[in-house]
Biopython code that builds the backbone (N, CA, C, O; Angstrom):
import numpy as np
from Bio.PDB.StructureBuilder import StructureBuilder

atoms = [
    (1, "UNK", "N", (110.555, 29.440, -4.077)),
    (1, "UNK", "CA", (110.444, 30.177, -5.326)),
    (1, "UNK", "C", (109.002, 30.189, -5.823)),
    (1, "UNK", "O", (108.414, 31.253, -6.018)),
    (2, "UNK", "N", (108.428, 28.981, -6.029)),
    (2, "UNK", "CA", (107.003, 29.158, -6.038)),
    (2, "UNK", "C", (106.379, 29.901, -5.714)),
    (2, "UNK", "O", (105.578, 30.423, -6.491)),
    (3, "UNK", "N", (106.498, 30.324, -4.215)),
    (3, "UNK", "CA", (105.024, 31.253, -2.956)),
    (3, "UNK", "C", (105.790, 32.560, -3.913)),
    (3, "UNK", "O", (104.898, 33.017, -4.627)),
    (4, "UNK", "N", (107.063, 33.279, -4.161)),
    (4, "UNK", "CA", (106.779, 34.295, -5.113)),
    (4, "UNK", "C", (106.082, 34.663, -5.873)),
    (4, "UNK", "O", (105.433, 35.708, -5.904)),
    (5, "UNK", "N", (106.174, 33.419, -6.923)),
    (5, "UNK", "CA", (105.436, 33.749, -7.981)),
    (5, "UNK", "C", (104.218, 33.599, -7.794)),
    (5, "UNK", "O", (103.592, 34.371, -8.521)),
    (6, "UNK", "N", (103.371, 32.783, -6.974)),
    (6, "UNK", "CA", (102.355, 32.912, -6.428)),
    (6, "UNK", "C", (101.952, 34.714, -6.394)),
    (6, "UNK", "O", (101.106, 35.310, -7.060)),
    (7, "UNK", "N", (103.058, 35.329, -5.202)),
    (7, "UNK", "CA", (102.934, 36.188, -4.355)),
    (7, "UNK", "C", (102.552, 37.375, -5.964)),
    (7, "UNK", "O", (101.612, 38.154, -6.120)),
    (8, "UNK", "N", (103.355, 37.151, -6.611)),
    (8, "UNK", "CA", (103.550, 38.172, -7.871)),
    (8, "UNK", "C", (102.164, 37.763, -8.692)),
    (8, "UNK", "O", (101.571, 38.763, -9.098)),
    (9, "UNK", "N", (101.606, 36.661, -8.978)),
    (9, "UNK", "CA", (100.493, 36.568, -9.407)),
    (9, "UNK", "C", (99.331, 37.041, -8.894)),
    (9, "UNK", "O", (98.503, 37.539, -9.657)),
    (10, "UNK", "N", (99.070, 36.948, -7.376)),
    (10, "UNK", "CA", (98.248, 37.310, -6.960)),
    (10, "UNK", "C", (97.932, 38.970, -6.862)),
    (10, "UNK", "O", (96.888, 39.574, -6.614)),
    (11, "UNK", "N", (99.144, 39.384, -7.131)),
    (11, "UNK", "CA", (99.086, 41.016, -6.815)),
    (11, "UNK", "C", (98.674, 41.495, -8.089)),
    (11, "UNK", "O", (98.082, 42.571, -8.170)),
    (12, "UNK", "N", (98.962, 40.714, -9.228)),
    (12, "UNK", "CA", (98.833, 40.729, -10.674)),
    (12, "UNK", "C", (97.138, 41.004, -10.799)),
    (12, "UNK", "O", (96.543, 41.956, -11.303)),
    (13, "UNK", "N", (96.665, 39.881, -10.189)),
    (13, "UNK", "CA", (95.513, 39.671, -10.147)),
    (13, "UNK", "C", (94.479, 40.699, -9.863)),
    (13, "UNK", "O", (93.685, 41.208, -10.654)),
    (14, "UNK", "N", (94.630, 40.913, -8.596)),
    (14, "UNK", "CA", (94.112, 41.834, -7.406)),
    (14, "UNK", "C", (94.089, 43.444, -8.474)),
    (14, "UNK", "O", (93.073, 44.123, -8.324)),
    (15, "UNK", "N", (95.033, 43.925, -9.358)),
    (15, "UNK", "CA", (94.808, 44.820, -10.027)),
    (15, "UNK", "C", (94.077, 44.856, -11.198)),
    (15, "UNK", "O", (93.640, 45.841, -11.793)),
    (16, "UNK", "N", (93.974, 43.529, -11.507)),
    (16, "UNK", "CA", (92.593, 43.203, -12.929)),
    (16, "UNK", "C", (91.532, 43.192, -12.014)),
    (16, "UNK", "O", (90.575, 43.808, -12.484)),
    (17, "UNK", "N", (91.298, 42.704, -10.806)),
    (17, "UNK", "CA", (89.798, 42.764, -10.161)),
    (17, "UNK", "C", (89.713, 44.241, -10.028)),
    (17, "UNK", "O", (88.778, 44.874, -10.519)),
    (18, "UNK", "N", (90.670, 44.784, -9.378)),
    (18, "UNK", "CA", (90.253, 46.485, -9.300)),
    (18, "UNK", "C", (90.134, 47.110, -10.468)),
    (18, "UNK", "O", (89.235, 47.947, -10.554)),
    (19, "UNK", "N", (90.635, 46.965, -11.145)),
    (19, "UNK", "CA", (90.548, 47.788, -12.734)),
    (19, "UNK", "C", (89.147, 47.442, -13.046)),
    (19, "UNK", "O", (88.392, 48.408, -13.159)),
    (20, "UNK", "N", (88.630, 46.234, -13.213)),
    (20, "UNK", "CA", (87.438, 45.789, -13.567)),
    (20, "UNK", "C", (86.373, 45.946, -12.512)),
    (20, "UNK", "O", (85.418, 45.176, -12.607)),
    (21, "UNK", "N", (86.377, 46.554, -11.821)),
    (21, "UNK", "CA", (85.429, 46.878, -10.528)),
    (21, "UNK", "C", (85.427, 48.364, -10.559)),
    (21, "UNK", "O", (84.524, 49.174, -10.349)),
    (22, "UNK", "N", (86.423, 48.478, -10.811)),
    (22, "UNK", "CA", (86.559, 50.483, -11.159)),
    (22, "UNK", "C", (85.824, 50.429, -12.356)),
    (22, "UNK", "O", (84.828, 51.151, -12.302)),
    (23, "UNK", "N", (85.964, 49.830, -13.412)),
    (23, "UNK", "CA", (85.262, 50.275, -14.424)),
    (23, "UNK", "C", (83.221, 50.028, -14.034)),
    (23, "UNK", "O", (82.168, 50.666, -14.060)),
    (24, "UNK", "N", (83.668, 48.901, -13.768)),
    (24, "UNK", "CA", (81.792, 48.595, -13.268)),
    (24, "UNK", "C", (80.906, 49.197, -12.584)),
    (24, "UNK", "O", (79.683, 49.292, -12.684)),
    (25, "UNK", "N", (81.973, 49.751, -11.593)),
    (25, "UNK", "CA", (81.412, 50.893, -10.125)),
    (25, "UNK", "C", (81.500, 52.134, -10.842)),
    (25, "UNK", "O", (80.582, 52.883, -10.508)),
    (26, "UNK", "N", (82.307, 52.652, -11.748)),
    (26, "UNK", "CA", (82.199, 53.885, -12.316)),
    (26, "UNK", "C", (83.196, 54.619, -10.752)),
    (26, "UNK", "O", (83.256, 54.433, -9.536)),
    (27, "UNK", "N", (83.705, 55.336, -11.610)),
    (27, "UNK", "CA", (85.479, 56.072, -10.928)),
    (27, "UNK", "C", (84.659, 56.748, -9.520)),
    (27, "UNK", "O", (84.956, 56.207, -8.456)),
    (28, "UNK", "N", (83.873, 57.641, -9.476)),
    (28, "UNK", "CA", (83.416, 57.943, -8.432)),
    (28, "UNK", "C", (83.300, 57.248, -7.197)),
    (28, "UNK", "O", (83.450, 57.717, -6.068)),
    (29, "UNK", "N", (82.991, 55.972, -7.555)),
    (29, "UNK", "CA", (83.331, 55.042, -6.092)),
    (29, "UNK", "C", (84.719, 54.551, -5.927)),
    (29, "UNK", "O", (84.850, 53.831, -4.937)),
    (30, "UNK", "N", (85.897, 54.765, -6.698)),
    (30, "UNK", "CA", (86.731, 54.758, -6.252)),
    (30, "UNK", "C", (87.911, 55.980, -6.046)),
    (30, "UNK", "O", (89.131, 55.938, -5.883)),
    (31, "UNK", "N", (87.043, 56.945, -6.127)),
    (31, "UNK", "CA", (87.488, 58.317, -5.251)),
    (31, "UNK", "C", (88.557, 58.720, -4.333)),
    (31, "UNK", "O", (88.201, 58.829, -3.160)),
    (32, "UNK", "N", (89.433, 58.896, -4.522)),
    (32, "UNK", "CA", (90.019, 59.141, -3.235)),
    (32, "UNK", "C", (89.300, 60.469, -1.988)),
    (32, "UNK", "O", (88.661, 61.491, -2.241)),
    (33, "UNK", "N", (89.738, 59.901, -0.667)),
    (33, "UNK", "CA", (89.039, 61.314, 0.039)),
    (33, "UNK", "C", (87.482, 61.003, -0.002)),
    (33, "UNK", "O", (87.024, 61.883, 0.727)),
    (34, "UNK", "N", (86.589, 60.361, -0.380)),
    (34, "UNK", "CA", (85.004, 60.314, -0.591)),
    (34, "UNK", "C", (84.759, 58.961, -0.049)),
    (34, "UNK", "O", (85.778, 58.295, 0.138)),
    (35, "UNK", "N", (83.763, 58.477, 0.209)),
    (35, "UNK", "CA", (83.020, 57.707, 1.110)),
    (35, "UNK", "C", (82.776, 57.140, 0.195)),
    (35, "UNK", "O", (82.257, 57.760, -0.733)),
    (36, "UNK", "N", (83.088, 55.484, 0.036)),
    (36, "UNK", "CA", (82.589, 55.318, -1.283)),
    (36, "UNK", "C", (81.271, 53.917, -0.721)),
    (36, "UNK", "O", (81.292, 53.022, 0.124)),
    (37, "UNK", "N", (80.196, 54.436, -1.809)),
    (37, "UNK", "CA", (79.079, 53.638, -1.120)),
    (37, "UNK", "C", (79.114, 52.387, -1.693)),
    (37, "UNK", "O", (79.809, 52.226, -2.696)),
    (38, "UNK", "N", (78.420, 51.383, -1.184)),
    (38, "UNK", "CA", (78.319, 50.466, -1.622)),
    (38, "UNK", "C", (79.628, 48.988, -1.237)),
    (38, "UNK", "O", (79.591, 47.762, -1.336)),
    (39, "UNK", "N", (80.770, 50.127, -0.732)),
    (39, "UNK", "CA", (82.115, 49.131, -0.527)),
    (39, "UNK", "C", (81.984, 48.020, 0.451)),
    (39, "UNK", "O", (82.913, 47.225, 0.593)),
    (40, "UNK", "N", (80.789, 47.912, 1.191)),
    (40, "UNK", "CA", (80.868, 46.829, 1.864)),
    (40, "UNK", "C", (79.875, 45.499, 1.439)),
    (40, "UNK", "O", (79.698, 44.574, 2.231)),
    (41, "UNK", "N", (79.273, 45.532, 0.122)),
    (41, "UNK", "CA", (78.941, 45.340, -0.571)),
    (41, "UNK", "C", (79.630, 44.374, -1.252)),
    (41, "UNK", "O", (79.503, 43.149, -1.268)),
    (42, "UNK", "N", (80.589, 45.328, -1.968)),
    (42, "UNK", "CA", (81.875, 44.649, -2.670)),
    (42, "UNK", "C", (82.698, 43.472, -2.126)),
    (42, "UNK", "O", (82.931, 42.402, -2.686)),
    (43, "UNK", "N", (83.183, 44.002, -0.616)),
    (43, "UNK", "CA", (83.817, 43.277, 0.176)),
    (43, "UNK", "C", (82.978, 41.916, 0.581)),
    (43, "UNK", "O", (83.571, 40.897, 0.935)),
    (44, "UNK", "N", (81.711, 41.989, 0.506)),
    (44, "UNK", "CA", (81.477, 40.574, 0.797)),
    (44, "UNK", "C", (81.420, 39.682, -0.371)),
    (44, "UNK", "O", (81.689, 38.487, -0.493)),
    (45, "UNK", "N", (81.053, 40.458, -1.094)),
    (45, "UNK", "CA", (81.285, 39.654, -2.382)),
    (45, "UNK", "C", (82.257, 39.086, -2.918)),
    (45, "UNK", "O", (82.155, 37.981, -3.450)),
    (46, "UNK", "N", (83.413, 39.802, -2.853)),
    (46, "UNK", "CA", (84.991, 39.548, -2.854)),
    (46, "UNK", "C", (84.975, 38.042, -2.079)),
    (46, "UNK", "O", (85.317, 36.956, -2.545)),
    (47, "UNK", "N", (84.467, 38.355, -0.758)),
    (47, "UNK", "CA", (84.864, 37.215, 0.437)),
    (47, "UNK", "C", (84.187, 35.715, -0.261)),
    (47, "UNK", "O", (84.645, 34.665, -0.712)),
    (48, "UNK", "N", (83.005, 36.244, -0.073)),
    (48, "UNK", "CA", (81.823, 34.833, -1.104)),
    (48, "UNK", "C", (82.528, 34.446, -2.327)),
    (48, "UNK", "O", (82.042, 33.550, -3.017)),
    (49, "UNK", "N", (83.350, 34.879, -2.590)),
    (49, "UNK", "CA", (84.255, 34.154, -3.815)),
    (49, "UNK", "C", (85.384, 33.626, -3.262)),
    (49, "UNK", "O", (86.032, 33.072, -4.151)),
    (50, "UNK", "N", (86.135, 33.512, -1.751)),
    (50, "UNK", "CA", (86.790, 32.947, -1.492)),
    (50, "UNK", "C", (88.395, 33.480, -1.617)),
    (50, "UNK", "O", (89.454, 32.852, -1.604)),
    (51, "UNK", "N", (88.085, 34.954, -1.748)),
    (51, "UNK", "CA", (89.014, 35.901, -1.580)),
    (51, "UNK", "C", (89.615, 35.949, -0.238)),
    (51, "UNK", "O", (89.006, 35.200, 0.526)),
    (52, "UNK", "N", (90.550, 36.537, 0.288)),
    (52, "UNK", "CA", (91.313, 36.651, 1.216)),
    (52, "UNK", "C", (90.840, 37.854, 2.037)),
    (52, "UNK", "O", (90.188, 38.543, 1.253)),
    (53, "UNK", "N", (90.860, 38.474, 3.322)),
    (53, "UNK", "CA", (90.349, 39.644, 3.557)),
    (53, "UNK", "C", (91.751, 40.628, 3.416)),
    (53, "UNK", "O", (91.596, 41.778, 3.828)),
    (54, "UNK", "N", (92.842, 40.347, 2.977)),
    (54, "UNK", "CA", (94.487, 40.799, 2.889)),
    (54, "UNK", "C", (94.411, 42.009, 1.144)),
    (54, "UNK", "O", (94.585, 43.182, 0.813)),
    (55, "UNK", "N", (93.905, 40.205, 0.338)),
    (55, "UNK", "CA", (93.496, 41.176, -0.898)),
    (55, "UNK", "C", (92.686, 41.411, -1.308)),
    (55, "UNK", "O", (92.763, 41.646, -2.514)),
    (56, "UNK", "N", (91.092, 41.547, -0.534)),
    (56, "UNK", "CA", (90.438, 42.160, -0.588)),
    (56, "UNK", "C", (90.803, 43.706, -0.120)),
    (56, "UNK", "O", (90.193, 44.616, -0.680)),
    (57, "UNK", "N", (91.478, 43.923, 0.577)),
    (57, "UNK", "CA", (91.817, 45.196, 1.346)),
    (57, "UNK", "C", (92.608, 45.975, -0.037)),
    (57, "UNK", "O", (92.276, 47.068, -0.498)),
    (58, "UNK", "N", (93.734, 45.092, -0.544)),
    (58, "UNK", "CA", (94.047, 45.607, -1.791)),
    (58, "UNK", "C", (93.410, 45.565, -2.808)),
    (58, "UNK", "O", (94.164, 45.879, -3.730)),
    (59, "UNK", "N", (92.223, 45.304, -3.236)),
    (59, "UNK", "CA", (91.862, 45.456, -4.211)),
    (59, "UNK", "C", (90.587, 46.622, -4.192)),
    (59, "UNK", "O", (90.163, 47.115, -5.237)),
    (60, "UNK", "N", (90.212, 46.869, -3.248)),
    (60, "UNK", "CA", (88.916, 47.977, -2.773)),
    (60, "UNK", "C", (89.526, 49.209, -2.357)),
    (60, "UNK", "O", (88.902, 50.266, -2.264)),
    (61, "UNK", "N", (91.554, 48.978, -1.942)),
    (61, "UNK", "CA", (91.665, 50.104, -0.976)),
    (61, "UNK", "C", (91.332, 50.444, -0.029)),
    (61, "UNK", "O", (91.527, 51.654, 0.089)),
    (62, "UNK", "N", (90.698, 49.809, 1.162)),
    (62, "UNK", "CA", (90.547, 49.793, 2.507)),
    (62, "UNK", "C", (91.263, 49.410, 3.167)),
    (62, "UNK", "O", (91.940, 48.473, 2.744)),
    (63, "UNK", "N", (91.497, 49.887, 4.483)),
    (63, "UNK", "CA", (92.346, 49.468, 5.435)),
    (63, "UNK", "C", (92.026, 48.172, 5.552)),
    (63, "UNK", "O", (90.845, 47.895, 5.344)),
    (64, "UNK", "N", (93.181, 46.809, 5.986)),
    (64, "UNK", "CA", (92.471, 45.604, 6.291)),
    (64, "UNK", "C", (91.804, 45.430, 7.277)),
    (64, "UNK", "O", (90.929, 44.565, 7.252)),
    (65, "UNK", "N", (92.075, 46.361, 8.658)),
    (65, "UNK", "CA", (91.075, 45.953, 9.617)),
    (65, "UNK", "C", (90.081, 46.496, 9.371)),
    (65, "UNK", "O", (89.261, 46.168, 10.229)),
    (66, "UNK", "N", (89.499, 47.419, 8.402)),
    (66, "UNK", "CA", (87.916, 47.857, 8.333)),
    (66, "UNK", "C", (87.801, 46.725, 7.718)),
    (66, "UNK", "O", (87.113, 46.072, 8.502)),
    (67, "UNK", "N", (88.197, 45.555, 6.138)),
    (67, "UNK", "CA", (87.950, 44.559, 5.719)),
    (67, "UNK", "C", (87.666, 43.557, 6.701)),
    (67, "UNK", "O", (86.874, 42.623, 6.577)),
    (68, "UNK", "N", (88.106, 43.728, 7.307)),
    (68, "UNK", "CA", (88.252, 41.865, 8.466)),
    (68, "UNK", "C", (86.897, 42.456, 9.466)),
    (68, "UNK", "O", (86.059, 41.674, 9.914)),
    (69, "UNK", "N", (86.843, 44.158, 9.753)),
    (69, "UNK", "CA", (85.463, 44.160, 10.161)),
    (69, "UNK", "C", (84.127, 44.240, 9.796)),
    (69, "UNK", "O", (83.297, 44.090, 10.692)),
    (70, "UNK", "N", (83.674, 44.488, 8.430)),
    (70, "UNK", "CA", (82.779, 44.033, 8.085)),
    (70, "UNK", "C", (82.484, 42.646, 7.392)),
    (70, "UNK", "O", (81.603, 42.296, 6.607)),
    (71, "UNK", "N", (83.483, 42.027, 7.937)),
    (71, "UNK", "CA", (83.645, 40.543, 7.118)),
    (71, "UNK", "C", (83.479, 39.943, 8.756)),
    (71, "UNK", "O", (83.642, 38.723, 8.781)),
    (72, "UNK", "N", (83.213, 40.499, 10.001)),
    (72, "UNK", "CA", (82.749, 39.930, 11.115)),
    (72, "UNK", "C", (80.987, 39.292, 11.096)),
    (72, "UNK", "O", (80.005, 39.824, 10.579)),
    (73, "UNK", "N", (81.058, 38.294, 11.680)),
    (73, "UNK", "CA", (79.619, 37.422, 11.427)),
    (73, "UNK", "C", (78.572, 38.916, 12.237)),
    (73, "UNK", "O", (77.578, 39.299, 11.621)),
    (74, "UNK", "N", (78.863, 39.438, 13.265)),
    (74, "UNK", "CA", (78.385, 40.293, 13.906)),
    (74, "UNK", "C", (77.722, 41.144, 13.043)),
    (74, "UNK", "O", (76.495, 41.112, 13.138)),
    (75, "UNK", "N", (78.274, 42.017, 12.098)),
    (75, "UNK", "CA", (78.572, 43.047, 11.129)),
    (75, "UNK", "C", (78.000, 42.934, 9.901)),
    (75, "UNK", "O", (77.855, 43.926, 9.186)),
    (76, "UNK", "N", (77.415, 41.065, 9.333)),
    (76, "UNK", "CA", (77.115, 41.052, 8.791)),
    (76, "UNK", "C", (75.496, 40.914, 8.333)),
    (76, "UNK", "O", (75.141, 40.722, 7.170)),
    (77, "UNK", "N", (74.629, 41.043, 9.436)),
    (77, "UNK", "CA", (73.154, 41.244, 9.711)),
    (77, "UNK", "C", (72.365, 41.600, 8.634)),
    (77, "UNK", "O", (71.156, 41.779, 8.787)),
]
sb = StructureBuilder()
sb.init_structure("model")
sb.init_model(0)
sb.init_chain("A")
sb.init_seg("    ")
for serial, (resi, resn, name, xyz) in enumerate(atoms, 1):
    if name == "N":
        sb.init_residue(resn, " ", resi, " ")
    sb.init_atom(name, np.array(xyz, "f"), 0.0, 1.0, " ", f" {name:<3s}", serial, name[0])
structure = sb.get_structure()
């Protein structure tokens, strides 16, 4: 019962980081259909806080394997 509410908190969460990242980035970077710059950016930053690359993916809207690939040591140069 716990890992639910966990599960329900975290999703809770993940939509105050996006709401508050949408507002900061200004709506244009979160565009649908448009390239949004700067998102890999975000994503490491997300990570450097000890974020997940699961809800990082939900909270930026990227597929998770583009998340888990620029979150590769390779990728990150």
């Amino acid at each position: 019962m716990a890992d639910s509410n966990n599960d329900v908190l975290s999703r809770k969460l993940n939509v105050l980081i996006a709401l508050t990242l949408k507002q900061v980035l200004g709506d244009k970077e979160f565009a649908k259909g448009k390239r949004r710059q700067g998102t890999g950016d975000v994503i490491r930053l997300l990570a450097d806080m000890g974020l997940e690359s699961k809800d990082i993916a939900e909270i930026v809207g990227s597929p998770l394997t583009s998340v888990r690939t620029l979150l590769t040591p390779t990728r990150r140069k």
